[in-house]
PDB file of N, H, CA, C and O in Angstrom:
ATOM      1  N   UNK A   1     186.279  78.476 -62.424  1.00  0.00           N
ATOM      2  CA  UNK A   1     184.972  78.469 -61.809  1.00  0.00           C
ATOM      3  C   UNK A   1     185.058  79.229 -60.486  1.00  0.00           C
ATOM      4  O   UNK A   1     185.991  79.055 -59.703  1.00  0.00           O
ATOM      5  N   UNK A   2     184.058  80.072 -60.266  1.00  0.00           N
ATOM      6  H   UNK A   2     183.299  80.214 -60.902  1.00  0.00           H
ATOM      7  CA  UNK A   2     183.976  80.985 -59.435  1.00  0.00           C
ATOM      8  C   UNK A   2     183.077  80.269 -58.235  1.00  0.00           C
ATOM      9  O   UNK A   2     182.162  79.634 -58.758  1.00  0.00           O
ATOM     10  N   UNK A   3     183.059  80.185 -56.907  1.00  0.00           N
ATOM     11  H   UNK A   3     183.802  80.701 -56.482  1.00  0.00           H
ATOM     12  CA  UNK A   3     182.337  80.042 -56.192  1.00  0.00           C
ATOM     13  C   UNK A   3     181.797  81.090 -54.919  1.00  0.00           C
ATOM     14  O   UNK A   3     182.391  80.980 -53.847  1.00  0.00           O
ATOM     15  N   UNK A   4     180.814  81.982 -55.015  1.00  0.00           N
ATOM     16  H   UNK A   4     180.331  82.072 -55.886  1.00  0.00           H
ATOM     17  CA  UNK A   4     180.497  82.683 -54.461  1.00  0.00           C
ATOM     18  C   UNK A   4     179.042  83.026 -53.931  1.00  0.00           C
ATOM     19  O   UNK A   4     178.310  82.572 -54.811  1.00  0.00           O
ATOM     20  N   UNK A   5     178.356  83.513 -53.087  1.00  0.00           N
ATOM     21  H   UNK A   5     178.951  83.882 -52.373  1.00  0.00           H
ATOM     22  CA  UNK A   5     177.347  84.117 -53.193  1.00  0.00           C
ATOM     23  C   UNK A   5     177.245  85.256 -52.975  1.00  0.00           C
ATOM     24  O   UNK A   5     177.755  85.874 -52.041  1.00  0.00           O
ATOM     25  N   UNK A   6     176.424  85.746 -54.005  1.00  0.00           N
ATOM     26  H   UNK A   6     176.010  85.244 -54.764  1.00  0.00           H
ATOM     27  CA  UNK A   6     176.517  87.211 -54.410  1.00  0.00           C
ATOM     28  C   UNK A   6     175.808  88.272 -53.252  1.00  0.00           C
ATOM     29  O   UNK A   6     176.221  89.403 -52.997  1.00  0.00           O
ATOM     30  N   UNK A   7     174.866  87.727 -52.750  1.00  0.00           N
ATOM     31  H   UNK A   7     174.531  86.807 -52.957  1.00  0.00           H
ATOM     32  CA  UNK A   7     174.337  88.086 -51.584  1.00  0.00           C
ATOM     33  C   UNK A   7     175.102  88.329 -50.585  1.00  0.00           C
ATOM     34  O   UNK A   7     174.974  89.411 -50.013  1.00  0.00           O
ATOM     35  N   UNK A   8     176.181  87.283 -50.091  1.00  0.00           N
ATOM     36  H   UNK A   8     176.285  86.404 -50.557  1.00  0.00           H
ATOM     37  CA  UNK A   8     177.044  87.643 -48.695  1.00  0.00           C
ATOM     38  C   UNK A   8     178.235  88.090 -49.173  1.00  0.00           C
ATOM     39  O   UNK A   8     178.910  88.525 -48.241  1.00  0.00           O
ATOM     40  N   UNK A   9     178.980  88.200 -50.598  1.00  0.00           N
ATOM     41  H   UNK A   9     178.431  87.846 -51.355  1.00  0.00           H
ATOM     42  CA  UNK A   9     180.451  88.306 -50.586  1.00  0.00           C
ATOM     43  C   UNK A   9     180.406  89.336 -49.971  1.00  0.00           C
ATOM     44  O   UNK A   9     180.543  89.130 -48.765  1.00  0.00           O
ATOM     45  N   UNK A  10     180.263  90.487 -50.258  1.00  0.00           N
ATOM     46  H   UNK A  10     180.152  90.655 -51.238  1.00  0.00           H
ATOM     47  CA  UNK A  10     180.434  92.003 -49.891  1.00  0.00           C
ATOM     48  C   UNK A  10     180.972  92.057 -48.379  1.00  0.00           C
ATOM     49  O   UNK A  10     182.140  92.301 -48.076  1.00  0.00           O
ATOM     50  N   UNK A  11     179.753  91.745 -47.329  1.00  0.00           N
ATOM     51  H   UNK A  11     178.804  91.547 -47.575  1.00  0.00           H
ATOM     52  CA  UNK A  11     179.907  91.089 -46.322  1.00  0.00           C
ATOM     53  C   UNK A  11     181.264  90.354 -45.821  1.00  0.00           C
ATOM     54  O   UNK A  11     181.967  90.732 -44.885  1.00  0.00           O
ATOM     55  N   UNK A  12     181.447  89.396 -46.519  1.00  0.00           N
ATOM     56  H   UNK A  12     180.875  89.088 -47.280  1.00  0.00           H
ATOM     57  CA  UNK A  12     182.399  88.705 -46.040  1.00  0.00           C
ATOM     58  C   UNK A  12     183.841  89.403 -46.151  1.00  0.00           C
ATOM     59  O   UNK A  12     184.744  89.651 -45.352  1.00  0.00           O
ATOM     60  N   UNK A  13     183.636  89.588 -47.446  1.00  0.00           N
ATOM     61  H   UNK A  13     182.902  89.386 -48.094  1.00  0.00           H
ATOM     62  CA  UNK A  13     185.174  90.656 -47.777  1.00  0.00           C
ATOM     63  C   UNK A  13     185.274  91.470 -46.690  1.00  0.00           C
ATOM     64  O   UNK A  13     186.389  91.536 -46.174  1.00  0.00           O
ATOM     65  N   UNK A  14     184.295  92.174 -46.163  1.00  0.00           N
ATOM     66  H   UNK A  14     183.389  92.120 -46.583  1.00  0.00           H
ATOM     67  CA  UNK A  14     184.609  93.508 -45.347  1.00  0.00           C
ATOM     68  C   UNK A  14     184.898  92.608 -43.683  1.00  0.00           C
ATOM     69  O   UNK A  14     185.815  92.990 -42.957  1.00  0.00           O
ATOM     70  N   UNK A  15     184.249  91.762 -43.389  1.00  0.00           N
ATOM     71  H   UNK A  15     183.504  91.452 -43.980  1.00  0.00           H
ATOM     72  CA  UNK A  15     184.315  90.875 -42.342  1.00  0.00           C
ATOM     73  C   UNK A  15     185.688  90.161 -42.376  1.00  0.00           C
ATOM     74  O   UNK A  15     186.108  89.683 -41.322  1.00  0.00           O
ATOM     75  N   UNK A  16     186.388  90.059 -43.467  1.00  0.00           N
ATOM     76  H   UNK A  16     186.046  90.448 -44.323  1.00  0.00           H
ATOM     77  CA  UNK A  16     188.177  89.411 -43.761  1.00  0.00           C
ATOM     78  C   UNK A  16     189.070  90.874 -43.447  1.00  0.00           C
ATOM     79  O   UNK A  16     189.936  90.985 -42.579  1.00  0.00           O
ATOM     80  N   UNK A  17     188.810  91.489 -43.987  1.00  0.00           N
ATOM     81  H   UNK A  17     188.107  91.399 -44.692  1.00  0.00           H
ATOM     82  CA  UNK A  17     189.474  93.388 -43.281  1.00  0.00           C
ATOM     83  C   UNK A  17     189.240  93.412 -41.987  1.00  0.00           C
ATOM     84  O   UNK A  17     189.956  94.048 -41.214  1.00  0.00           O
ATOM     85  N   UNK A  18     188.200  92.711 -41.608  1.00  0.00           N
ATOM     86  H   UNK A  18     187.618  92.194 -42.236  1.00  0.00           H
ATOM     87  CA  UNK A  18     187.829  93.697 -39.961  1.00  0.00           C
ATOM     88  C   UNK A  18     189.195  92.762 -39.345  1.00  0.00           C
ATOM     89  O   UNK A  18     190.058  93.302 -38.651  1.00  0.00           O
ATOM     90  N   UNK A  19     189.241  91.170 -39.743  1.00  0.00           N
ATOM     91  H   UNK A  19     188.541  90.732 -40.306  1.00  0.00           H
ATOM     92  CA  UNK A  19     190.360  90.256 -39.085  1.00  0.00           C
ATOM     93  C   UNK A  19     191.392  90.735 -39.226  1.00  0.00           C
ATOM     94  O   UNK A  19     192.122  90.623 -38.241  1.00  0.00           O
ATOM     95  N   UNK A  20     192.026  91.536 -40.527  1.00  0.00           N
ATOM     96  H   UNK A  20     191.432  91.627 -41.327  1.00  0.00           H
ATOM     97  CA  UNK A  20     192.959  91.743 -41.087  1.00  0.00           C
ATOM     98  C   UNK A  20     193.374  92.868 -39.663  1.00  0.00           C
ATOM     99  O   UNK A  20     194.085  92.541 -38.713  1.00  0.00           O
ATOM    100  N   UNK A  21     192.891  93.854 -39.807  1.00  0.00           N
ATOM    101  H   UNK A  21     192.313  94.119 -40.579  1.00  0.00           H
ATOM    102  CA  UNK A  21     192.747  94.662 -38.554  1.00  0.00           C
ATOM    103  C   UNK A  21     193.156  94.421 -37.347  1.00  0.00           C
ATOM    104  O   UNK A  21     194.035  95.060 -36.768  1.00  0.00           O
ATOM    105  N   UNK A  22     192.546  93.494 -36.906  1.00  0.00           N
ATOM    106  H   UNK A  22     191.832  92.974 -37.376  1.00  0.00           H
ATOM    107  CA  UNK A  22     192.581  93.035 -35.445  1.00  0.00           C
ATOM    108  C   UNK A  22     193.653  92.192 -35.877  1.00  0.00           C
ATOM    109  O   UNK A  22     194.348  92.118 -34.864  1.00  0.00           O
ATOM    110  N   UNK A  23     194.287  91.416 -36.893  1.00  0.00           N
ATOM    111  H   UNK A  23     193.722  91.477 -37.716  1.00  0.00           H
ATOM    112  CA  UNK A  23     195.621  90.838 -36.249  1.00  0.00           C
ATOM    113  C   UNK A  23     196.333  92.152 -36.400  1.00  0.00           C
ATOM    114  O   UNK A  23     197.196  92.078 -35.526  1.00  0.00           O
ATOM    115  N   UNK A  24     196.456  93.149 -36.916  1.00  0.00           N
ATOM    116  H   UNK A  24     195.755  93.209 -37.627  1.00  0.00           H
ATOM    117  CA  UNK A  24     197.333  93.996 -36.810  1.00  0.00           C
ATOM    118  C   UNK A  24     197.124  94.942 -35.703  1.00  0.00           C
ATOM    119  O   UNK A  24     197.997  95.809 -35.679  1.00  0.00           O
ATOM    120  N   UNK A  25     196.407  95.025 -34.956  1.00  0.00           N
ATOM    121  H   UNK A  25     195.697  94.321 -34.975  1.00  0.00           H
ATOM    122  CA  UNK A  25     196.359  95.438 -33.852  1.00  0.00           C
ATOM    123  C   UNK A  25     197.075  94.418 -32.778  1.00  0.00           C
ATOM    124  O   UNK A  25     197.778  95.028 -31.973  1.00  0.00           O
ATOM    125  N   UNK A  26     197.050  93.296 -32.636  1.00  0.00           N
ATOM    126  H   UNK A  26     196.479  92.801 -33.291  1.00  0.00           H
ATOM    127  CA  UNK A  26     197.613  92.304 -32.221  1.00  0.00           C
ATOM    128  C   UNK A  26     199.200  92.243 -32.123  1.00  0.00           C
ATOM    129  O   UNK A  26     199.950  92.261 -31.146  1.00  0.00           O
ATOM    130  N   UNK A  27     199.447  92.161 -33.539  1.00  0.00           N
ATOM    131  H   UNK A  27     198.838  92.146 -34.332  1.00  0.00           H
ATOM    132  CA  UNK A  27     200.777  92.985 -33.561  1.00  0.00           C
ATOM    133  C   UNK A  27     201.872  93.673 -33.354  1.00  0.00           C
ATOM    134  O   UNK A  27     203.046  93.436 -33.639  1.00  0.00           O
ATOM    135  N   UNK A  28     201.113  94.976 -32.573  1.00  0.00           N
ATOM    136  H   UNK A  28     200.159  95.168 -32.342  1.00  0.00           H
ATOM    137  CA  UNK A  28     201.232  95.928 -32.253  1.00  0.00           C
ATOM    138  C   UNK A  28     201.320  95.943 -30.599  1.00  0.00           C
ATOM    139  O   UNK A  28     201.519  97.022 -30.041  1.00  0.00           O
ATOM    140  N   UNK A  29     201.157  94.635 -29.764  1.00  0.00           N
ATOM    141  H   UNK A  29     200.995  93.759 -30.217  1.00  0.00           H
ATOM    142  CA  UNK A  29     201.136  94.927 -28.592  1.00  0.00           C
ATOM    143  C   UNK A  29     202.028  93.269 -27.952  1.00  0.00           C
ATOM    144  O   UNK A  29     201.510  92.160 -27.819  1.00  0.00           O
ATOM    145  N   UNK A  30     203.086  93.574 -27.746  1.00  0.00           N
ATOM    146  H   UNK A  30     203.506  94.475 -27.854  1.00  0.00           H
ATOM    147  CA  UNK A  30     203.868  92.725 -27.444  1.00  0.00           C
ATOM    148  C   UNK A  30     203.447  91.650 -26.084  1.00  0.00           C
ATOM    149  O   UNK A  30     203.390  92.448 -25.148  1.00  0.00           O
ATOM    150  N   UNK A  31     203.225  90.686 -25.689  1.00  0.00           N
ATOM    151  H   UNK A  31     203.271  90.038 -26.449  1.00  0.00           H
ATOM    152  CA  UNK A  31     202.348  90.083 -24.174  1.00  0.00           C
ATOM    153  C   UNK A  31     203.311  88.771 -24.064  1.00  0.00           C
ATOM    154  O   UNK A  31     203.711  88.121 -25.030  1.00  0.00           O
ATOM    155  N   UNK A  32     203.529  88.578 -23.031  1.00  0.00           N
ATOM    156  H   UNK A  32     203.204  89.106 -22.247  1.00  0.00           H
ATOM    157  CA  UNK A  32     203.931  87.046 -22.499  1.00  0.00           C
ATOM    158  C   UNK A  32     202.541  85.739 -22.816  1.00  0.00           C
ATOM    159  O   UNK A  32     202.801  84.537 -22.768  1.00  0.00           O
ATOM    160  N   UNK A  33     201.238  86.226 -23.101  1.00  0.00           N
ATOM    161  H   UNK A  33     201.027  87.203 -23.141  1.00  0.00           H
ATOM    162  CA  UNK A  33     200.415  85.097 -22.762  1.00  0.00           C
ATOM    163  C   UNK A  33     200.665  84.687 -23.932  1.00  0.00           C
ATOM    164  O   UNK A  33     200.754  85.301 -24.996  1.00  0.00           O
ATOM    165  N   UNK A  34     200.791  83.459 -23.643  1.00  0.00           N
ATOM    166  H   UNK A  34     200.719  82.960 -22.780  1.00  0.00           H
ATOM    167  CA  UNK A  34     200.995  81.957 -24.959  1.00  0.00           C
ATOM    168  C   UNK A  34     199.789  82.510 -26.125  1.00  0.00           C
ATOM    169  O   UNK A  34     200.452  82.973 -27.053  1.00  0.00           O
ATOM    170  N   UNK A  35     198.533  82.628 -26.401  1.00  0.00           N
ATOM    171  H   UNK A  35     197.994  82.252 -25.647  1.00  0.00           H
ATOM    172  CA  UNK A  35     197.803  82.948 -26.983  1.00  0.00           C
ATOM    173  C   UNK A  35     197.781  83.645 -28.090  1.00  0.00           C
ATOM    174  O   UNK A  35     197.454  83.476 -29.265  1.00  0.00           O
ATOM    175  N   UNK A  36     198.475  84.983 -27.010  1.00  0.00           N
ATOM    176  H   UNK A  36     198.740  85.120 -26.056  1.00  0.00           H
ATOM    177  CA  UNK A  36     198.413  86.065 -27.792  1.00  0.00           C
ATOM    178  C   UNK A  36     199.870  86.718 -28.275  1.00  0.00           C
ATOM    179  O   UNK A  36     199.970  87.944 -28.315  1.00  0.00           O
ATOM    180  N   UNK A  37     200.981  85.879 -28.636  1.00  0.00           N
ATOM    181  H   UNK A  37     200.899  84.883 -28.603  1.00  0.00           H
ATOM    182  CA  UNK A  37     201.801  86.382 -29.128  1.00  0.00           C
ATOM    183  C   UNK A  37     201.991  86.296 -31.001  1.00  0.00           C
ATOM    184  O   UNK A  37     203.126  86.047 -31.405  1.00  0.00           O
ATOM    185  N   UNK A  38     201.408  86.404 -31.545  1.00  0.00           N
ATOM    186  H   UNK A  38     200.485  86.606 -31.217  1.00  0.00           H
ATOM    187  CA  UNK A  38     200.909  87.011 -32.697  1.00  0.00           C
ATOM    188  C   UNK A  38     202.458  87.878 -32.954  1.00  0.00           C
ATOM    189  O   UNK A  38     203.320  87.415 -33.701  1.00  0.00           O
ATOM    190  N   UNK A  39     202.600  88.964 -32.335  1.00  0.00           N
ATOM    191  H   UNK A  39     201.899  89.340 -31.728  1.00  0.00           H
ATOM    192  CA  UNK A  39     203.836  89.848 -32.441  1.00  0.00           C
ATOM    193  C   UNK A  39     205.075  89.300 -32.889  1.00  0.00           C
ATOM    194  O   UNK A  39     205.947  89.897 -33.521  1.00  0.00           O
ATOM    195  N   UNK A  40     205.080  87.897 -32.440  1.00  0.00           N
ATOM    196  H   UNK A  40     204.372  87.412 -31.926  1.00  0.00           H
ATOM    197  CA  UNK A  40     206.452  87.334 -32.523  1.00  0.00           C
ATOM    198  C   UNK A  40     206.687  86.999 -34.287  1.00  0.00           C
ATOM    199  O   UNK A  40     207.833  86.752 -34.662  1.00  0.00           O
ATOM    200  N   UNK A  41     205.415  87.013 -35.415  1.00  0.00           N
ATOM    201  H   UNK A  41     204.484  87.213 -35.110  1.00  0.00           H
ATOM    202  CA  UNK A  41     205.594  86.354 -36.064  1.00  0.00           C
ATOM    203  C   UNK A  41     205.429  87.637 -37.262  1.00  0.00           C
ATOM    204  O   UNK A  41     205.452  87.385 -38.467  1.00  0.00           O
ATOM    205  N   UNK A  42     205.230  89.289 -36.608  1.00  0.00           N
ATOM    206  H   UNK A  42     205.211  89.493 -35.629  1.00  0.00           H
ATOM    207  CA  UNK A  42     204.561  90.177 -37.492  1.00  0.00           C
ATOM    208  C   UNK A  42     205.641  90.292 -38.880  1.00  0.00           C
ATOM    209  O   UNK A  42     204.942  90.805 -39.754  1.00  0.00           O
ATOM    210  N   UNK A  43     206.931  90.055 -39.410  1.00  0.00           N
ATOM    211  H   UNK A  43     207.498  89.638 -38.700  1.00  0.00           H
ATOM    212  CA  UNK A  43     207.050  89.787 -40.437  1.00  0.00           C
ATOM    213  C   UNK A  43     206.116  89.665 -41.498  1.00  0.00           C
ATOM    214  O   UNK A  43     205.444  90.331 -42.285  1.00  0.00           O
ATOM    215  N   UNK A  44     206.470  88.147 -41.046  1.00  0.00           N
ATOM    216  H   UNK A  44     207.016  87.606 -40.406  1.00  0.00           H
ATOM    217  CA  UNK A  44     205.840  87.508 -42.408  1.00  0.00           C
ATOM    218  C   UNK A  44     204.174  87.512 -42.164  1.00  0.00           C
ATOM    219  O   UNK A  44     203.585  87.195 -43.198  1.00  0.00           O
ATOM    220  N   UNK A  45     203.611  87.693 -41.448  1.00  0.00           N
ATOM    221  H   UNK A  45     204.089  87.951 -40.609  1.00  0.00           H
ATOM    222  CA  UNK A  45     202.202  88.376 -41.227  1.00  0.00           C
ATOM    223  C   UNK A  45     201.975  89.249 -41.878  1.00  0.00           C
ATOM    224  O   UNK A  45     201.129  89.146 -42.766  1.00  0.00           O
ATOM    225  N   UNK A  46     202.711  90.501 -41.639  1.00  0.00           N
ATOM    226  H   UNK A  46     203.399  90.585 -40.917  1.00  0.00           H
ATOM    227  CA  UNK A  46     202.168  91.702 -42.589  1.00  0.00           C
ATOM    228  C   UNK A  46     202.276  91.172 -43.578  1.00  0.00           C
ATOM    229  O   UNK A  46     201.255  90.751 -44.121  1.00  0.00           O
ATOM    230  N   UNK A  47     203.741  90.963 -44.281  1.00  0.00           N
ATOM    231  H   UNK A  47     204.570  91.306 -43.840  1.00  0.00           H
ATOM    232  CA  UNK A  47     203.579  90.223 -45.881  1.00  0.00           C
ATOM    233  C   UNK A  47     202.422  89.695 -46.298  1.00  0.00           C
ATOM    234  O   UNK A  47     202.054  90.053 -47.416  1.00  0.00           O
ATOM    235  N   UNK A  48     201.492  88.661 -45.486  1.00  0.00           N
ATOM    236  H   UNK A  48     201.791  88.370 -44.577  1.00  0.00           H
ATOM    237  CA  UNK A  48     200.557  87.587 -46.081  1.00  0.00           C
ATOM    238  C   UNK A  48     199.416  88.557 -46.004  1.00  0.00           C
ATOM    239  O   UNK A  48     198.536  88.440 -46.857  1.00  0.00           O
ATOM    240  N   UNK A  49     199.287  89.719 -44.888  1.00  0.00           N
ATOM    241  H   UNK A  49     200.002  89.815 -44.195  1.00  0.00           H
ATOM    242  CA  UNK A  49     198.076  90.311 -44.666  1.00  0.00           C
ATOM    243  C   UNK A  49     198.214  91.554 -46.170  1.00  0.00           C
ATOM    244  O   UNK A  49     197.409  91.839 -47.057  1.00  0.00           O
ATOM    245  N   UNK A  50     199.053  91.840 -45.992  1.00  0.00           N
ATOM    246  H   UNK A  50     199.707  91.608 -45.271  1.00  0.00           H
ATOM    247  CA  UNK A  50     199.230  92.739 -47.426  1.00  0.00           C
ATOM    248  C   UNK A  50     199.116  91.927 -49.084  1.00  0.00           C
ATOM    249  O   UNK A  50     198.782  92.545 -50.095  1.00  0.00           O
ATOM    250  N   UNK A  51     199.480  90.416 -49.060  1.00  0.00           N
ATOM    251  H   UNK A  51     199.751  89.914 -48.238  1.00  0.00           H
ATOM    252  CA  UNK A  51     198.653  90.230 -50.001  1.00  0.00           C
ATOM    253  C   UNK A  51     197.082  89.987 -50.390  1.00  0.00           C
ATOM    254  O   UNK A  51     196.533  90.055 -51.490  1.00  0.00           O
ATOM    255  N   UNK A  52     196.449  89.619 -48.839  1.00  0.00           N
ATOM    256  H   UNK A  52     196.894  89.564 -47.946  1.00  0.00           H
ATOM    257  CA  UNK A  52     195.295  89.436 -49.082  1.00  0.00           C
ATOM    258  C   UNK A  52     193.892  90.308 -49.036  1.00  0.00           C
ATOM    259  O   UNK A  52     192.704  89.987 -49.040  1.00  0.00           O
ATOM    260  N   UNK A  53     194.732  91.797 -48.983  1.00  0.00           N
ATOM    261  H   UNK A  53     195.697  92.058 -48.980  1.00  0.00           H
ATOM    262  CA  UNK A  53     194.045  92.964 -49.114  1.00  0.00           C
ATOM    263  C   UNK A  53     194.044  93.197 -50.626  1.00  0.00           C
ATOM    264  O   UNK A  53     193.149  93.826 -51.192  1.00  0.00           O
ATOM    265  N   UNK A  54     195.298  92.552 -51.369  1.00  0.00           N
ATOM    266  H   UNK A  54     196.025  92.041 -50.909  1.00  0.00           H
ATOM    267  CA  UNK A  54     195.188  92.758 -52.928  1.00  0.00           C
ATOM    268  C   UNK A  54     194.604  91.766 -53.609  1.00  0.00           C
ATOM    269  O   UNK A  54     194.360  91.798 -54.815  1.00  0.00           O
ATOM    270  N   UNK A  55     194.285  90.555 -52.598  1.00  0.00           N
ATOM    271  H   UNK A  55     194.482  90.529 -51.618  1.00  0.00           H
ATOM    272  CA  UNK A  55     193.291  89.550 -53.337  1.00  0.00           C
ATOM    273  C   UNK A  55     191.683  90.293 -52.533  1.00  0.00           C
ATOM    274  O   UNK A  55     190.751  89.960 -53.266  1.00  0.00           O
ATOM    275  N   UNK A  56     191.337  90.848 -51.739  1.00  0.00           N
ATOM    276  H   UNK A  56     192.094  91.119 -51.145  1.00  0.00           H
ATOM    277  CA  UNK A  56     190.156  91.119 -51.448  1.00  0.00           C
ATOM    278  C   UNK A  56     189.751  92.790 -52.406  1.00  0.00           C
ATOM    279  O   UNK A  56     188.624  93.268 -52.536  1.00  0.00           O
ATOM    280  N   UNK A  57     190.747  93.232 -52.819  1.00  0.00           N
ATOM    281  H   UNK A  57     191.663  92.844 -52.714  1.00  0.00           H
ATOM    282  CA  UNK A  57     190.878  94.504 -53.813  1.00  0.00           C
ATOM    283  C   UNK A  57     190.075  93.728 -54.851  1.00  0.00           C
ATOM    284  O   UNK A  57     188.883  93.796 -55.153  1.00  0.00           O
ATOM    285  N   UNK A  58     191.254  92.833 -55.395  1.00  0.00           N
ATOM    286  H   UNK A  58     192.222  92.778 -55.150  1.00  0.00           H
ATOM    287  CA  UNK A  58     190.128  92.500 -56.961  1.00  0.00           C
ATOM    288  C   UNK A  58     189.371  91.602 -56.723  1.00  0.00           C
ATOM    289  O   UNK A  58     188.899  91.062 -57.723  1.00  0.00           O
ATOM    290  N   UNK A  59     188.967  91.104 -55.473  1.00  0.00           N
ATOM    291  H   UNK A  59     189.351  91.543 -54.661  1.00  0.00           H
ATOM    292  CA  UNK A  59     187.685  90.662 -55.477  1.00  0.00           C
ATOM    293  C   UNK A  59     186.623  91.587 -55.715  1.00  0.00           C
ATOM    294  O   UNK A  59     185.619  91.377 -56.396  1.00  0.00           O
ATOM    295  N   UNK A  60     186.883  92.475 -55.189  1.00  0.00           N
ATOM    296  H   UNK A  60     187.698  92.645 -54.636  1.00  0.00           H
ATOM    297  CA  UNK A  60     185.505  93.882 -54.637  1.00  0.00           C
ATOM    298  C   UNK A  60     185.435  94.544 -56.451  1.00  0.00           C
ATOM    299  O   UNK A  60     184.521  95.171 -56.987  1.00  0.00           O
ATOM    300  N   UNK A  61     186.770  94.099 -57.031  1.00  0.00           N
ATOM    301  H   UNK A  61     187.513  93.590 -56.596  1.00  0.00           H
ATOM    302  CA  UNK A  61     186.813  94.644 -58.453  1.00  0.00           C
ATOM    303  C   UNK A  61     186.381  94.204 -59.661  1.00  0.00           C
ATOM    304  O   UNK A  61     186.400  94.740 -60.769  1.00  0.00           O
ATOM    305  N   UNK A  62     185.859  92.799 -59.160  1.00  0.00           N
ATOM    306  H   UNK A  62     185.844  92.363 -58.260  1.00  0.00           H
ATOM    307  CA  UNK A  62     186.238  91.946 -60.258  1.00  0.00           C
ATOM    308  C   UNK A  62     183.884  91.671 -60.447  1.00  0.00           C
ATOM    309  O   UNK A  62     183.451  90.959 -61.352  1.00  0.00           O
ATOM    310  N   UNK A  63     183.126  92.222 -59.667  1.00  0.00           N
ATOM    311  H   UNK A  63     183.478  92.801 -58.931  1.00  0.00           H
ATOM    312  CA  UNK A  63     181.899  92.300 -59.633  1.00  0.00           C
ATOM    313  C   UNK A  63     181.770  91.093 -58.911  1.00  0.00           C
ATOM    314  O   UNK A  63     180.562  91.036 -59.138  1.00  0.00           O
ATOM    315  N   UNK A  64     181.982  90.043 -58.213  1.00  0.00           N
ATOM    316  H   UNK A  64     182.964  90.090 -58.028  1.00  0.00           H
ATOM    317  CA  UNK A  64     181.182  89.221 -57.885  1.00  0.00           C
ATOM    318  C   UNK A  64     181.038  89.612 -56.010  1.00  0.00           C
ATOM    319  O   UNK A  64     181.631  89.440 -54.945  1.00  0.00           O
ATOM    320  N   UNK A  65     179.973  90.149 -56.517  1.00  0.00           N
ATOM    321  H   UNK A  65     179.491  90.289 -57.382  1.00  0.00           H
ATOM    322  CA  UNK A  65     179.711  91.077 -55.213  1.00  0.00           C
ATOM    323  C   UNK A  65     177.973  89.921 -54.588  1.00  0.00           C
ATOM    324  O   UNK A  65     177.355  90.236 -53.571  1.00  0.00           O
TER     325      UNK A  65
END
C-alpha cells in the first residue's frame, strides 16, 4: 500500500534533494560550532544520502507523482 498525495509528491521529492544538498554542502565545510559539525559524520552520510536519491529516482519513476 502506497501512501501518497499525488498533488504534493513531486514537490516534496524535489524539497528532499534541496536537503540532500544542503547537508552536502554542510559537509563540505569543516566548523568547531557544536551544531554544525555534520562533517564529522560525512562517511556514512554520503552513503545514506546516495541511497535516498535512488529511492527518490524510483519514486519520480514509479508515477505516483
Amino acid at each position: 500500500m502506497v501512501f501518497s498525495n499525488p498533488a504534493t509528491m513531486a514537490d516534496y521529492l524535489q524539497l528532499s534533494e534541496l536537503y540532500l544538498q544542503e547537508l552536502e554542502h554542510a559537509m563540505e565545510h569543516a566548523t568547531q560550532e557544536p551544531e554544525q559539525q555534520v562533517w564529522r559524520y560525512r562517511e556514512g552520510l554520503q552513503i545514506r544520502i546516495t541511497e535516498v536519491r535512488k529511492i527518490i529516482a524510483v519514486l519520480k519513476k514509479s508515477g505516483h507523482k
